[in-house]
OpenMM code with the backbone's topology and positions (N, CA, C; nanometers):
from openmm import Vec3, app, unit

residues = "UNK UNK UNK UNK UNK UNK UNK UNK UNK UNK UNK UNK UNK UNK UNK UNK UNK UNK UNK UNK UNK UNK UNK UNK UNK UNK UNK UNK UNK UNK UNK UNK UNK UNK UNK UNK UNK UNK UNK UNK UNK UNK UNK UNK UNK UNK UNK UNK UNK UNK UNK UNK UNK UNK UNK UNK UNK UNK UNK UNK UNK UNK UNK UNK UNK UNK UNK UNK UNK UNK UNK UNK UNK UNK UNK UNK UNK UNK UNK UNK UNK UNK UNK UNK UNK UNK UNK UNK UNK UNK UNK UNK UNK UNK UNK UNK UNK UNK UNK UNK UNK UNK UNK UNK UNK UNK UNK UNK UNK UNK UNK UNK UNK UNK UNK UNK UNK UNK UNK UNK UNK UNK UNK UNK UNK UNK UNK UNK UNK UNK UNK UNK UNK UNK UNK UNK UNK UNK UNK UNK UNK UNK UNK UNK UNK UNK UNK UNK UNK UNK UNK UNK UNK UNK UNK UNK UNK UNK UNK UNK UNK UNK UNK UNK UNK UNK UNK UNK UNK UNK UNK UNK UNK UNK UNK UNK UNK UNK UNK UNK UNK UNK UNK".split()
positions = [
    Vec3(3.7829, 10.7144, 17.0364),
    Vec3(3.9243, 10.7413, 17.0509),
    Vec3(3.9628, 10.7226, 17.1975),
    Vec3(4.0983, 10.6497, 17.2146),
    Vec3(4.1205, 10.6019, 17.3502),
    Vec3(4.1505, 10.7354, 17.4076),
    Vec3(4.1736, 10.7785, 17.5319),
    Vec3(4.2806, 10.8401, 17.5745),
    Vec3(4.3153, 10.7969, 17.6916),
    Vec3(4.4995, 10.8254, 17.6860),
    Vec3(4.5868, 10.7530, 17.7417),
    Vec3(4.5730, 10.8631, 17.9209),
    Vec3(4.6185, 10.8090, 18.0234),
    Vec3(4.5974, 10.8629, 18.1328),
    Vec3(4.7463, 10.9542, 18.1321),
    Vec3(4.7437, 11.0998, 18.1855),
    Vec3(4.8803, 11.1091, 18.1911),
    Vec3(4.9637, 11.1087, 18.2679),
    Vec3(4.9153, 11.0375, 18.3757),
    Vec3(4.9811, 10.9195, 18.4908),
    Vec3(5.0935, 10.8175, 18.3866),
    Vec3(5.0272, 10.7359, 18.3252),
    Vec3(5.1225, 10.6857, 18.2619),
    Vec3(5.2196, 10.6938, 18.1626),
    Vec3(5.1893, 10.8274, 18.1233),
    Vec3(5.3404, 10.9429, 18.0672),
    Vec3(5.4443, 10.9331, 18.1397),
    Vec3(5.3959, 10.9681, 18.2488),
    Vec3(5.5090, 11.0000, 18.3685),
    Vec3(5.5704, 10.8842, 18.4530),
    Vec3(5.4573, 10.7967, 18.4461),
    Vec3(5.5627, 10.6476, 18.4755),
    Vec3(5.6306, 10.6043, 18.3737),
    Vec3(5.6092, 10.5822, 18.2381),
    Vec3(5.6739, 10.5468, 18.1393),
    Vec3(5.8366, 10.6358, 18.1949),
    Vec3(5.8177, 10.7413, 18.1610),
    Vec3(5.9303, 10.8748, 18.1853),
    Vec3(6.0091, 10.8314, 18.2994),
    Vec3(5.9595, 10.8101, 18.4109),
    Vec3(5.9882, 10.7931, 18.5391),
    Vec3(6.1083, 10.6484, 18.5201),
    Vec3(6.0514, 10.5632, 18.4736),
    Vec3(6.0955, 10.4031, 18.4405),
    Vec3(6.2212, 10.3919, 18.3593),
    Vec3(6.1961, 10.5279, 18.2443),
    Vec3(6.2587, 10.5358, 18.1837),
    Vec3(6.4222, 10.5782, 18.2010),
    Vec3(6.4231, 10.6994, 18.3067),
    Vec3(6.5234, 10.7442, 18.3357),
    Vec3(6.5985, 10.6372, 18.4438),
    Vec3(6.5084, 10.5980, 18.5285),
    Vec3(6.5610, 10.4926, 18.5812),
    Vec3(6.6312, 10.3481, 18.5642),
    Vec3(6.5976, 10.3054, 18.4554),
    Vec3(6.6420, 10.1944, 18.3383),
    Vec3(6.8265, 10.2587, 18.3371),
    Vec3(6.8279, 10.3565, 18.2814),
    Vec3(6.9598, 10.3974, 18.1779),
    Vec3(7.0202, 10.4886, 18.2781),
    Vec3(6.9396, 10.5602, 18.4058),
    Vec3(7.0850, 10.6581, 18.5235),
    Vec3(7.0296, 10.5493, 18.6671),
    Vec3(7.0503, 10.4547, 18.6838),
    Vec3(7.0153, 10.3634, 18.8172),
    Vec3(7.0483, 10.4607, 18.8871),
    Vec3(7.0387, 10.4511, 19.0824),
    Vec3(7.0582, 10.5350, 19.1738),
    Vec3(7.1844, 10.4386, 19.2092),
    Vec3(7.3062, 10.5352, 19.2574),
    Vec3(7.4164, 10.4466, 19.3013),
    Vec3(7.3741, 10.3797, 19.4092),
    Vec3(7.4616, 10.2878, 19.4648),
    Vec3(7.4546, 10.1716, 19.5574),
    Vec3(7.4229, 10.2392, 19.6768),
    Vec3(7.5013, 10.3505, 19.6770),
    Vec3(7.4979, 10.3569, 19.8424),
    Vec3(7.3531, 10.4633, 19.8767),
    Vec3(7.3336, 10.5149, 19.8143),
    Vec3(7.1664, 10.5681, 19.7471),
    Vec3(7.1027, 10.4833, 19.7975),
    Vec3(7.0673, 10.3651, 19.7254),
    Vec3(6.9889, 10.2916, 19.7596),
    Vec3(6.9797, 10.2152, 19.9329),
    Vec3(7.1001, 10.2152, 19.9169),
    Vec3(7.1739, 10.1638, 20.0758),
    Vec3(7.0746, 10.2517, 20.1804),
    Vec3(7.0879, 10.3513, 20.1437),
    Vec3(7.0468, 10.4225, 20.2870),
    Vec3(6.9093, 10.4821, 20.2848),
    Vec3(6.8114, 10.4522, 20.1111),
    Vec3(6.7198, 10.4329, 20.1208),
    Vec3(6.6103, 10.3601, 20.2133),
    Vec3(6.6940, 10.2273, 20.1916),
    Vec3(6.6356, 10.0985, 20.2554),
    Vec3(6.7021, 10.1043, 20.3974),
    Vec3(6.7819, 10.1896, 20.4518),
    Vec3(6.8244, 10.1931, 20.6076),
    Vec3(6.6951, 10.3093, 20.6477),
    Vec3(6.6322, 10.3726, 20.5785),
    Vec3(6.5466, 10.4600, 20.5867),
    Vec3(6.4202, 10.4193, 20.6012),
    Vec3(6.3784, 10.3275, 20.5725),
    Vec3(6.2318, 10.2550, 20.5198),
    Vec3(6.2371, 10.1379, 20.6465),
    Vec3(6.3258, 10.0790, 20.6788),
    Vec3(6.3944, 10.0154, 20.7885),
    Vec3(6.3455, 10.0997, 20.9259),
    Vec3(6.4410, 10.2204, 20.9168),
    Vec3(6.3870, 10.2907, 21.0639),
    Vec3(6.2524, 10.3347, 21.0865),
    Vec3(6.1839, 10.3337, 20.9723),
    Vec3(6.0312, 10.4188, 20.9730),
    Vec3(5.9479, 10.2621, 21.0073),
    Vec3(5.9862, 10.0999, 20.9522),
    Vec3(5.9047, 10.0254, 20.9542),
    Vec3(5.9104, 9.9948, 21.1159),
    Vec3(6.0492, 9.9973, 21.1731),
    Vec3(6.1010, 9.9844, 21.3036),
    Vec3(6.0104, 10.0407, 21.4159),
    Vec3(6.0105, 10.1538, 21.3731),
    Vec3(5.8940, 10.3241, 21.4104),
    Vec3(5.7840, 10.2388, 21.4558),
    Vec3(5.7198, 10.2186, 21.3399),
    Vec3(5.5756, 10.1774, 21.3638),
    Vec3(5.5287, 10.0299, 21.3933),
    Vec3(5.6497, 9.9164, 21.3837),
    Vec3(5.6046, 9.8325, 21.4989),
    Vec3(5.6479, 9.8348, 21.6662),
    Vec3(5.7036, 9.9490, 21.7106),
    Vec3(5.7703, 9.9500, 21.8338),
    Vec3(5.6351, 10.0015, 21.8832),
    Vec3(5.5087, 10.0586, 21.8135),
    Vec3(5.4495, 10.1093, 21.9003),
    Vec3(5.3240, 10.0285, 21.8896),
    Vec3(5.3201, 9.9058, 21.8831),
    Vec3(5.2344, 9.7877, 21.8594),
    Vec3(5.2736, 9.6733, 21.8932),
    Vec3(5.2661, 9.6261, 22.0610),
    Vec3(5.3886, 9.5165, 22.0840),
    Vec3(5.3507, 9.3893, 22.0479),
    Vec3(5.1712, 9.3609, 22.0006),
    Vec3(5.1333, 9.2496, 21.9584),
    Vec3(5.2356, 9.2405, 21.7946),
    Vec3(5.2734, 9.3060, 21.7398),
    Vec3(5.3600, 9.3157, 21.6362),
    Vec3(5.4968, 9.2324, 21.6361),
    Vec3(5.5680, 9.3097, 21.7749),
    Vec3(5.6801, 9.2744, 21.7504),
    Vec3(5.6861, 9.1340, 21.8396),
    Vec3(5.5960, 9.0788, 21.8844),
    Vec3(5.6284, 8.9635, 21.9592),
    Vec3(5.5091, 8.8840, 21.8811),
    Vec3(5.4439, 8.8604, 21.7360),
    Vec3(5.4519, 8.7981, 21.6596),
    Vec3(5.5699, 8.8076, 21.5327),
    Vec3(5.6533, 8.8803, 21.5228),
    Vec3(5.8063, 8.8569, 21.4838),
    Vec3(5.8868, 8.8182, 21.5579),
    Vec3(5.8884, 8.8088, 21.6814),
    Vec3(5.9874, 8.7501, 21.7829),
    Vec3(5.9932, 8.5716, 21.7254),
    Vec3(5.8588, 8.5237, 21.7347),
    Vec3(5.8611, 8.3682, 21.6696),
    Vec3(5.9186, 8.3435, 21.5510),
    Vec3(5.9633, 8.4829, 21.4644),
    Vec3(6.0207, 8.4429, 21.3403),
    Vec3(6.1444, 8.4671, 21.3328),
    Vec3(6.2176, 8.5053, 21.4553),
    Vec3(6.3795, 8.5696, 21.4326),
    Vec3(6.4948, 8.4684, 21.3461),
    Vec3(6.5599, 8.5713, 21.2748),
    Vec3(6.6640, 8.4980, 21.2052),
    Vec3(6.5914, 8.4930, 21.0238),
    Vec3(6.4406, 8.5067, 21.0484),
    Vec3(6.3720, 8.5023, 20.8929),
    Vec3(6.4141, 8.6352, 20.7856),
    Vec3(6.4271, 8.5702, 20.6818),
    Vec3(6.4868, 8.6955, 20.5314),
    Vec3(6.3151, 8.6963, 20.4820),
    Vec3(6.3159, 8.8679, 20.4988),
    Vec3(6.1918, 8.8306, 20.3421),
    Vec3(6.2664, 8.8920, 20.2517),
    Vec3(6.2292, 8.8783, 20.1465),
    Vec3(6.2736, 8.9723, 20.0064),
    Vec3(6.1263, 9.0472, 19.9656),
    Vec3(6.1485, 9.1785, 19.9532),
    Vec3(6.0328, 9.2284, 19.9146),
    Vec3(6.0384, 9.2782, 19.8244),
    Vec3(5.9964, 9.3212, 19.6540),
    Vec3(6.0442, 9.3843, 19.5025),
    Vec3(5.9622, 9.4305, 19.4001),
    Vec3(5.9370, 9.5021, 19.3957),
    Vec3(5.8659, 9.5439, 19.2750),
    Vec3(5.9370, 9.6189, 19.1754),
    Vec3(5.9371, 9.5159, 19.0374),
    Vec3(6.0158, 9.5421, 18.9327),
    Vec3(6.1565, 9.5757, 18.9404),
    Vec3(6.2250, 9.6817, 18.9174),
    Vec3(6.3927, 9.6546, 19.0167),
    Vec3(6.4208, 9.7213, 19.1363),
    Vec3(6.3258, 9.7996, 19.1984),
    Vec3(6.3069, 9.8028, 19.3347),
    Vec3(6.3194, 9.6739, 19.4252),
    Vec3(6.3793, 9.6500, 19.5177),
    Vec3(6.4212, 9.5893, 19.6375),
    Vec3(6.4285, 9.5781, 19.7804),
    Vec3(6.3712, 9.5086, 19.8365),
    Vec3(6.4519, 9.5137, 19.9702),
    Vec3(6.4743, 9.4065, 20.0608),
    Vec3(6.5527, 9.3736, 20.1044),
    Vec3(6.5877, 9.2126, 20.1961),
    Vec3(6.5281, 9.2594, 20.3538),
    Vec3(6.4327, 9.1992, 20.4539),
    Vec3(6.4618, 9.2111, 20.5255),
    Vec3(6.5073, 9.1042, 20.6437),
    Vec3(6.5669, 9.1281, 20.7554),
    Vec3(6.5573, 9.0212, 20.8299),
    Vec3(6.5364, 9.0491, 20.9837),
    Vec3(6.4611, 8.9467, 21.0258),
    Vec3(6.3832, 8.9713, 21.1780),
    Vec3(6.4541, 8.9707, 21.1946),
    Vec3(6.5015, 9.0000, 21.3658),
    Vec3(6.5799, 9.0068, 21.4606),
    Vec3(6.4683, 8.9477, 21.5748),
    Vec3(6.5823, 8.9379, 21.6874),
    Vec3(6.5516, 8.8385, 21.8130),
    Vec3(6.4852, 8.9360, 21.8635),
    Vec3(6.4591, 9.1242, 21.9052),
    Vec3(6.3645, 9.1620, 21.9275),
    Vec3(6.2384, 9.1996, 21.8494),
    Vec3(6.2705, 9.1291, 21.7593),
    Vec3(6.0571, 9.1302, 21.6772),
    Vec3(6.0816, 9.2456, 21.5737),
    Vec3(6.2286, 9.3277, 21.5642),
    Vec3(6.2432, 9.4399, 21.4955),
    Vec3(6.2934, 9.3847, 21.3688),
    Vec3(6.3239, 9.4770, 21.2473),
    Vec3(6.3358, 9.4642, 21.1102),
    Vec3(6.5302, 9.5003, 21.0989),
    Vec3(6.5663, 9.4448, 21.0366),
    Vec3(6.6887, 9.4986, 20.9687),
    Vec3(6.7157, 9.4903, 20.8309),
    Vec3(6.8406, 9.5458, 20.8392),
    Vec3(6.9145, 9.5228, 20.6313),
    Vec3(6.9317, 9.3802, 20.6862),
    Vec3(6.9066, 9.2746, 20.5599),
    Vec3(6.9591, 9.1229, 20.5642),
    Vec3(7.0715, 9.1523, 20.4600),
    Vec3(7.1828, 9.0906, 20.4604),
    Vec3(7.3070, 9.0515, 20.4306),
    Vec3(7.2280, 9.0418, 20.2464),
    Vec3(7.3085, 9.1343, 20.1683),
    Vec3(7.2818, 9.0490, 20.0048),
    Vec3(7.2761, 8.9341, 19.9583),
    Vec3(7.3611, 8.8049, 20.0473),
    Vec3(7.3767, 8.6909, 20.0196),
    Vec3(7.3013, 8.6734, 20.0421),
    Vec3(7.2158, 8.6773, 20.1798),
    Vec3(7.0890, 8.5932, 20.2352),
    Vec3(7.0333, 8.5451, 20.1471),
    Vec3(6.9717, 8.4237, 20.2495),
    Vec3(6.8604, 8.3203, 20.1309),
    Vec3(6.7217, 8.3883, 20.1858),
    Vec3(6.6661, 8.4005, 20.1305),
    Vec3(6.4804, 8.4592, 20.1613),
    Vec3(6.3893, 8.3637, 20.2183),
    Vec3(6.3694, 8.3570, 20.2904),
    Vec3(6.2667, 8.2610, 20.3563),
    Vec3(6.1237, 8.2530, 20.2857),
    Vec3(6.0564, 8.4365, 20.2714),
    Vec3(5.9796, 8.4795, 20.2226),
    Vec3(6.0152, 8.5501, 20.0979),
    Vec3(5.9524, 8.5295, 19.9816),
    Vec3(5.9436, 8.6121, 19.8997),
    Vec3(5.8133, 8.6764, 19.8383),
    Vec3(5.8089, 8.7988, 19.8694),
    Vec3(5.7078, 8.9137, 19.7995),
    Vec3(5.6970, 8.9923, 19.6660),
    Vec3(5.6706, 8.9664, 19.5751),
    Vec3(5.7053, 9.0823, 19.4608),
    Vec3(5.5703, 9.0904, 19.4255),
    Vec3(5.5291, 9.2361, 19.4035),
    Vec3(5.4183, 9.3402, 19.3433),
    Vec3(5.4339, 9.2693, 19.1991),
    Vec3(5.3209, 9.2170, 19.1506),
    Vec3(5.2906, 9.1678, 19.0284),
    Vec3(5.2249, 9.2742, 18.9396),
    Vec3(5.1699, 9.3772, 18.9959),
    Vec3(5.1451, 9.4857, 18.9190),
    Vec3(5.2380, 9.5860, 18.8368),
    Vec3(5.2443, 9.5999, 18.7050),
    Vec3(5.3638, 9.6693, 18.6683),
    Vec3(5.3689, 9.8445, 18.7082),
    Vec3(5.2524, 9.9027, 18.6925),
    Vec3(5.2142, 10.0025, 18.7128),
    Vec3(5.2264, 10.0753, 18.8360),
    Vec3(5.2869, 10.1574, 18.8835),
    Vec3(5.2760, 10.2472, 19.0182),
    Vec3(5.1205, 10.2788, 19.0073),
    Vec3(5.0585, 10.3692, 18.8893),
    Vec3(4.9310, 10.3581, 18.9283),
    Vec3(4.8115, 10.3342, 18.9796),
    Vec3(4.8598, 10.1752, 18.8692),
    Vec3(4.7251, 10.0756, 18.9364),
    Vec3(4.7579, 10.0497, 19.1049),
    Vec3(4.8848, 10.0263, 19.1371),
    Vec3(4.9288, 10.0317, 19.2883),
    Vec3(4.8586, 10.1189, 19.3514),
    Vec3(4.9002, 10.2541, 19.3561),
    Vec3(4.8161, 10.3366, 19.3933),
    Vec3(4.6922, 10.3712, 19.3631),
    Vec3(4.6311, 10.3465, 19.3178),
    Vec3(4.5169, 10.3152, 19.3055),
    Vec3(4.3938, 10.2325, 19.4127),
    Vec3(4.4931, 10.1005, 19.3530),
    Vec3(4.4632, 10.0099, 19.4778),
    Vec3(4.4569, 10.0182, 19.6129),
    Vec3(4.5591, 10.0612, 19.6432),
    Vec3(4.6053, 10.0920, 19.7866),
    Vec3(4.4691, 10.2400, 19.8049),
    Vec3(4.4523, 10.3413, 19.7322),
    Vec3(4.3856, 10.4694, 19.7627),
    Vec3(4.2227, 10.4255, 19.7796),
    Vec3(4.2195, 10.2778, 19.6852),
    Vec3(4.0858, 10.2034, 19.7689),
    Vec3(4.0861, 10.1164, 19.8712),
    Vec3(4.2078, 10.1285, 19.9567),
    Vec3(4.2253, 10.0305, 20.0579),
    Vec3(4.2041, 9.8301, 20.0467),
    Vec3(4.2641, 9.8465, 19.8934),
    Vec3(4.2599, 9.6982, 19.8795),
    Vec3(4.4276, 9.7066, 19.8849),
    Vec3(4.4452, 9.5229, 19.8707),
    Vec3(4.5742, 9.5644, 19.8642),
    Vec3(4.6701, 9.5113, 19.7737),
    Vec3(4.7696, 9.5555, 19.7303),
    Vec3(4.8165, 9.5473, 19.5539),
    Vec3(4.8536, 9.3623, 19.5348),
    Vec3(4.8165, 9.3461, 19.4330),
    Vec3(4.8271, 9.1640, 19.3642),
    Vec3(5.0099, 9.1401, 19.4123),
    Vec3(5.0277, 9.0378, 19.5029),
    Vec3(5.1395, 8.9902, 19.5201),
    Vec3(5.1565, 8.8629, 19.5034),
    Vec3(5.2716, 8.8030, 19.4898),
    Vec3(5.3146, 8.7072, 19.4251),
    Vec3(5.3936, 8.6503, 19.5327),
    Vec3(5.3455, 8.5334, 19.6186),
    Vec3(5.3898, 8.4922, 19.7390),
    Vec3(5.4863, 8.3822, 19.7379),
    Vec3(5.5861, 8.3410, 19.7439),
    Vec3(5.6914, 8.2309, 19.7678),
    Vec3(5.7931, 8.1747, 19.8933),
    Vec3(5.7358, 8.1140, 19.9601),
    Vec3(5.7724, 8.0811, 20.0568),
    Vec3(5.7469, 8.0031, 20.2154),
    Vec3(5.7756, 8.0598, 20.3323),
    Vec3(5.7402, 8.0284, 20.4262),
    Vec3(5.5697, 8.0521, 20.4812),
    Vec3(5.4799, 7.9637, 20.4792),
    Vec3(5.3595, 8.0406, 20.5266),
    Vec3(5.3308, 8.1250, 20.6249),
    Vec3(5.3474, 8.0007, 20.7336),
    Vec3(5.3662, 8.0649, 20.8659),
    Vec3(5.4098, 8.2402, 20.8645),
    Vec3(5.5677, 8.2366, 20.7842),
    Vec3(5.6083, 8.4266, 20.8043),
    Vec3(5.4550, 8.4967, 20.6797),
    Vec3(5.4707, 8.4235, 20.6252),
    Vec3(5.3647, 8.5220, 20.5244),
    Vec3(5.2482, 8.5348, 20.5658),
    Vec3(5.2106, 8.4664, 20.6742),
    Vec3(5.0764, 8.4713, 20.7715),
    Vec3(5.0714, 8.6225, 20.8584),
    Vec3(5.1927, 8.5739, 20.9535),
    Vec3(5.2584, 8.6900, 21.0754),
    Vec3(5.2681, 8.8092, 20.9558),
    Vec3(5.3147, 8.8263, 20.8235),
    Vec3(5.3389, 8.9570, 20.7420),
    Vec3(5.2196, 8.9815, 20.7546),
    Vec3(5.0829, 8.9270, 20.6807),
    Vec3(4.9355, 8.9930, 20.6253),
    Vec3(4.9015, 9.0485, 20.7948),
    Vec3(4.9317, 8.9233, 20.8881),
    Vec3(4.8934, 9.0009, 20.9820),
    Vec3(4.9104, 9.1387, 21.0193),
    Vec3(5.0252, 9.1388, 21.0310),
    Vec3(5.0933, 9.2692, 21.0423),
    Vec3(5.0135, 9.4173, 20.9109),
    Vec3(5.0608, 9.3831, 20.8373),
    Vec3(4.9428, 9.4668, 20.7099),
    Vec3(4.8412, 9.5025, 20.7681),
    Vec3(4.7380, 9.4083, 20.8002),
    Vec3(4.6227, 9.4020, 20.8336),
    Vec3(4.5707, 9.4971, 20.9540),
    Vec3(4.6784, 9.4902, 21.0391),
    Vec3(4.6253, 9.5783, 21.2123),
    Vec3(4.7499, 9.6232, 21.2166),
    Vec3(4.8564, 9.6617, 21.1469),
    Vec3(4.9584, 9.7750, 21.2468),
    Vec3(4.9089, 9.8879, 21.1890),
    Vec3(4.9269, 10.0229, 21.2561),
    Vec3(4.9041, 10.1314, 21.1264),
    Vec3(5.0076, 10.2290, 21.2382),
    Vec3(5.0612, 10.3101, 21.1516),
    Vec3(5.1182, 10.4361, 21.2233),
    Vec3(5.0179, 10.5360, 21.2240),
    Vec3(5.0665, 10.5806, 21.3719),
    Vec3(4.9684, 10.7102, 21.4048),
    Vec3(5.0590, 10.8191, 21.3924),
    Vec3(5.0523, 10.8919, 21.2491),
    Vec3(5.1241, 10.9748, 21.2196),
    Vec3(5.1014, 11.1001, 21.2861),
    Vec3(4.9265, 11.1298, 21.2936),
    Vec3(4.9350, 11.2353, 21.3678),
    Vec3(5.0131, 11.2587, 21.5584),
    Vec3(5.0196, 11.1419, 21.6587),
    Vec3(5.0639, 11.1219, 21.7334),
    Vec3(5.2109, 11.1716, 21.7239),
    Vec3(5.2666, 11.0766, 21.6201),
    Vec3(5.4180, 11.1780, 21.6146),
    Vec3(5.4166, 11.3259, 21.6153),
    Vec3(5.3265, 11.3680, 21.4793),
    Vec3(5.3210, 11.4699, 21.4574),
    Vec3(5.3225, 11.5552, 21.5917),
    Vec3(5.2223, 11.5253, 21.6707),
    Vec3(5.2169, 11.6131, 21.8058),
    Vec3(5.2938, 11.6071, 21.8921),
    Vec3(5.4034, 11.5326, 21.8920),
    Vec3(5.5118, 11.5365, 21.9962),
    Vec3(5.6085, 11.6714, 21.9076),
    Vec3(5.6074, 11.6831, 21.7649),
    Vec3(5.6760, 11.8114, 21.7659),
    Vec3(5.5859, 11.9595, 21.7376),
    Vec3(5.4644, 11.9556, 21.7052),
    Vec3(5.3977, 12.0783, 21.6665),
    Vec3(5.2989, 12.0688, 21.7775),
    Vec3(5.2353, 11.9978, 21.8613),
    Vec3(5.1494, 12.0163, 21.9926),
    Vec3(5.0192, 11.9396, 21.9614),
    Vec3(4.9583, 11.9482, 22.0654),
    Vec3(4.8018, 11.8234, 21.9861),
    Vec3(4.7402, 11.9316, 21.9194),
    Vec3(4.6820, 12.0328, 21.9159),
    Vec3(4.5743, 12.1042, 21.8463),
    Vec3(4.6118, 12.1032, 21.7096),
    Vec3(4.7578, 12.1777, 21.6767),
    Vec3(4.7658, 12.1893, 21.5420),
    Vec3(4.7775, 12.0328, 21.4586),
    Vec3(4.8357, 11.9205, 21.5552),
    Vec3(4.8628, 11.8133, 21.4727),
    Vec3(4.7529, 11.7318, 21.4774),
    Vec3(4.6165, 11.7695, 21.5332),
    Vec3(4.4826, 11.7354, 21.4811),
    Vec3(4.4179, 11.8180, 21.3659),
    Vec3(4.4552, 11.9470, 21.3577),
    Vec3(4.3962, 12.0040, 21.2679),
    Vec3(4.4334, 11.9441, 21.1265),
    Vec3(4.5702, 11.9207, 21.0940),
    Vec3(4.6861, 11.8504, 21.0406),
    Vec3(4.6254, 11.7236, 20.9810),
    Vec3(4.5633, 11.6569, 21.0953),
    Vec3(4.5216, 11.5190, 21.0732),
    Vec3(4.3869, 11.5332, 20.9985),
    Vec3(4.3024, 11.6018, 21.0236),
    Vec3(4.1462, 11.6429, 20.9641),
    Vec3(4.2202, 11.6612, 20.8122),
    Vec3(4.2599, 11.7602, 20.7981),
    Vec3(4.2910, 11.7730, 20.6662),
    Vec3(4.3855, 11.7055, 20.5579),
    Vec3(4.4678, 11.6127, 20.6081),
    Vec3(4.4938, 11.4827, 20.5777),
    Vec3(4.3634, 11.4141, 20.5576),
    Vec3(4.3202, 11.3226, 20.6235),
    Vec3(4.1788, 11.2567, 20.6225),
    Vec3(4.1142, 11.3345, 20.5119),
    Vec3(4.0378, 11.4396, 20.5073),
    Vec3(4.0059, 11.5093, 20.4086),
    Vec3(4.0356, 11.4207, 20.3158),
    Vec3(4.1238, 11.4736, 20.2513),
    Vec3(4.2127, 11.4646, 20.1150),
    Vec3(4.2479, 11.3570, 20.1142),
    Vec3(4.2682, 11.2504, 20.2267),
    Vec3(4.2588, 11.0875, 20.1480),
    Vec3(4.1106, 11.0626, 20.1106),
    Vec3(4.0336, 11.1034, 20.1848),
    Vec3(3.8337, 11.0842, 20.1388),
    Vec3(3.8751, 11.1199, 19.9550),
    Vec3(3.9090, 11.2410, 19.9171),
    Vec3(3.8711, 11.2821, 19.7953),
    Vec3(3.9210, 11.2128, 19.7481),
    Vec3(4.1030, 11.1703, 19.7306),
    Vec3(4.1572, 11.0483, 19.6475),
    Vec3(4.1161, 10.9295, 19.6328),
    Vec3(4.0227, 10.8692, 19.7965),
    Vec3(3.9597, 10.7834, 19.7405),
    Vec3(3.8442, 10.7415, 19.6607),
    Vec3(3.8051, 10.8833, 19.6513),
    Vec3(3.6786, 10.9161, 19.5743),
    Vec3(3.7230, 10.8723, 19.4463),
    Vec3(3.8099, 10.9629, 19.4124),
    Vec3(3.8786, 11.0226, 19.2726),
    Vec3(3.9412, 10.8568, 19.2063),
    Vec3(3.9606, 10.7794, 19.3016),
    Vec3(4.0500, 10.6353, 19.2415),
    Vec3(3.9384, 10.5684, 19.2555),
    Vec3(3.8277, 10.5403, 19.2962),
    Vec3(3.7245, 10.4102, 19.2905),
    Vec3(3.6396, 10.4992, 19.1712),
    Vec3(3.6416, 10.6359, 19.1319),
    Vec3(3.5731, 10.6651, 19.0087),
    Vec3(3.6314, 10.6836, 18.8951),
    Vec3(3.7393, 10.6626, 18.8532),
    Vec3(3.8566, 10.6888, 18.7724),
    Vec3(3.9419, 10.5471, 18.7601),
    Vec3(3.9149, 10.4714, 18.7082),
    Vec3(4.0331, 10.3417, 18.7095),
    Vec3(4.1209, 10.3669, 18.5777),
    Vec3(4.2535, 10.3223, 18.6101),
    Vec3(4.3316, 10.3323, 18.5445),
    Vec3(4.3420, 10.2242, 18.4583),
    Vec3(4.3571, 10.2811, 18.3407),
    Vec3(4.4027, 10.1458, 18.2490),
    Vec3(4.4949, 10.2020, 18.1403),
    Vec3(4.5562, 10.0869, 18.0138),
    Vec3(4.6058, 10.1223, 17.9220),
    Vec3(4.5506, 10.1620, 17.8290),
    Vec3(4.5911, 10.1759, 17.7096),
    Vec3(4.4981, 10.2519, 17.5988),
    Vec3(4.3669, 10.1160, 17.5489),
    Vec3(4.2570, 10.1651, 17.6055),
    Vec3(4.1821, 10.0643, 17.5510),
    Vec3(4.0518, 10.1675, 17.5514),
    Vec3(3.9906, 10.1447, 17.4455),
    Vec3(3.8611, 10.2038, 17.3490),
    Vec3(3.7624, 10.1886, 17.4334),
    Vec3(3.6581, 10.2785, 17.4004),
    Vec3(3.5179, 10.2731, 17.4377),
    Vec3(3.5159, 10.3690, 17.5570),
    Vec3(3.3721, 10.3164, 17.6300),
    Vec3(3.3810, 10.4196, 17.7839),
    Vec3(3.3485, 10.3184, 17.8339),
    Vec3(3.3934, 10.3707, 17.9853),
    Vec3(3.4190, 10.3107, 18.1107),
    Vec3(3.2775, 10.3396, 18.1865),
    Vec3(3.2360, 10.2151, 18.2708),
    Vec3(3.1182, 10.1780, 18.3201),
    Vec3(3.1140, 10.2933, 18.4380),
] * unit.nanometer
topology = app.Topology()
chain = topology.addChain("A")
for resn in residues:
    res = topology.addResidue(resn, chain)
    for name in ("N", "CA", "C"):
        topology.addAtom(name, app.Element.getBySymbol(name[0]), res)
């Protein structure tokens, strides 16, 4: 007898409500002005970053998974913005995985989720790059408002608890209802 994960209860559920009450426009608007300032964040503090986007200014990517969205477009300082709805995409990205799961999953084994590439190489080069070696140092922020001791302690126990998830996702794979046991 299969059994179903109940991860994918809750995405079904999740998908579901989302299908039939969408988030209004301007919701989303300031979602993606949000995801914008945080991506902004963490290449300002990596200047090999923003001056391999400097060579791409004026470039649209489109980035999407399932009806999730987002346009972005370089700018002349190496930084990210909202691109115009019209824009044409230079780059296009969409997550071929249907599942948030298997996403997370993936990602909690530090691979990285099946994408579906269309476009400019060159920018889709400078993107993996970027993937590849930027990372935010969250605890660093962290300590400019709670102090270094506690926002190391902070950080240990973070670390922690990504160790166990990644435990928990390279021994646990997600799938759909399919029979038998797992290797």
């Amino acid at each position: 007898m299969a059994t179903q994960s109940p991860f994918l209860f809750f995405e079904s559920l999740a998908q579901t409500i989302v299908t039939r009450f969408p988030p209004p426009a301007w919701a989303v608007d300031e979602v993606q002005r949000r995801v914008v300032l945080l991506l902004n964040h963490v290449l300002m503090q990596e200047s090999a970053a923003t001056s391999r986007l400097i060579r791409q200014k004026g470039a649209v990517v489109s980035v999407q998974w399932r009806t999730f969205f987002i346009r972005l477009l370089v700018t002349p300082a190496g930084l990210l913005d909202l691109a115009s709805p019209d824009a044409v995409a230079d780059l296009s990205l969409t997550a071929t995985d249907e599942s948030a799961a298997v996403i997370a999953q993936s990602l909690l084994r530090g691979d990285k989720p099946t994408i579906r590439i269309e476009g400019d190489v060159q920018l889709a080069a400078d993107i993996n790059w970027l993937v590849d070696h930027v990372r935010w140092d969250v605890e660093d922020d962290l300590a400019r408002i709670v102090g270094d001791a506690p926002a190391h302690a902070m950080g240990q126990v973070a670390r922690r608890m990504a160790q166990v998830l990644r435990t928990f996702a390279g021994a646990a794979p997600v799938s759909g209802a399919t029979g038998g046991a797992k290797p």
